[in-house]
C-alpha positions, 0 to 999 in steps of 0.5 A: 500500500503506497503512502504519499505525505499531505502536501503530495495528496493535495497536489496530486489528488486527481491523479490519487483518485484515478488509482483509487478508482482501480481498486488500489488503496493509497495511506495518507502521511503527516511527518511520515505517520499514517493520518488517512487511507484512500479507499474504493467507495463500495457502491450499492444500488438501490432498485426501487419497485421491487415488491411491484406485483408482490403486495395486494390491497383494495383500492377501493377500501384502502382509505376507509376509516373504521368506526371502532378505531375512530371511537379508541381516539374519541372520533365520531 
């Protein structure tokens, strides 16, 4: 794992994300200790719809109010 010092990082930064990007870990030095690691961002996709056709309800009687419920909060 290659270690570049702070000065080095801010000057070269693009160049440091482009290895990142290729999976390559990079450890950043102050006065030759280790202060931060650049690693690959783990991505994880998020599929939205996927319970479509997989959950039912009734349209018709989804917004309905029910009497007993109404009357536990003291709604006529």
């Amino acid at each position: 794992m290659p270690t570049v010092n702070i000065h080095d990082a801010k000057t070269h930064l693009s160049h440091l994300l482009t290895r990142v990007e290729k999976g390559e870990t990079i450890t950043i030095a102050r006065a030759g200790k280790p202060v931060a690691d650049l690693v690959p961002h783990s991505r994880i996709d998020i599929a939205f719809g996927c319970l479509t056709g997989r959950l039912d309800y009734d349209p018709d009687h989804f917004d309905d109010t029910d009497s007993d419920v109404n009357a536990l909060f003291g709604i006529t």
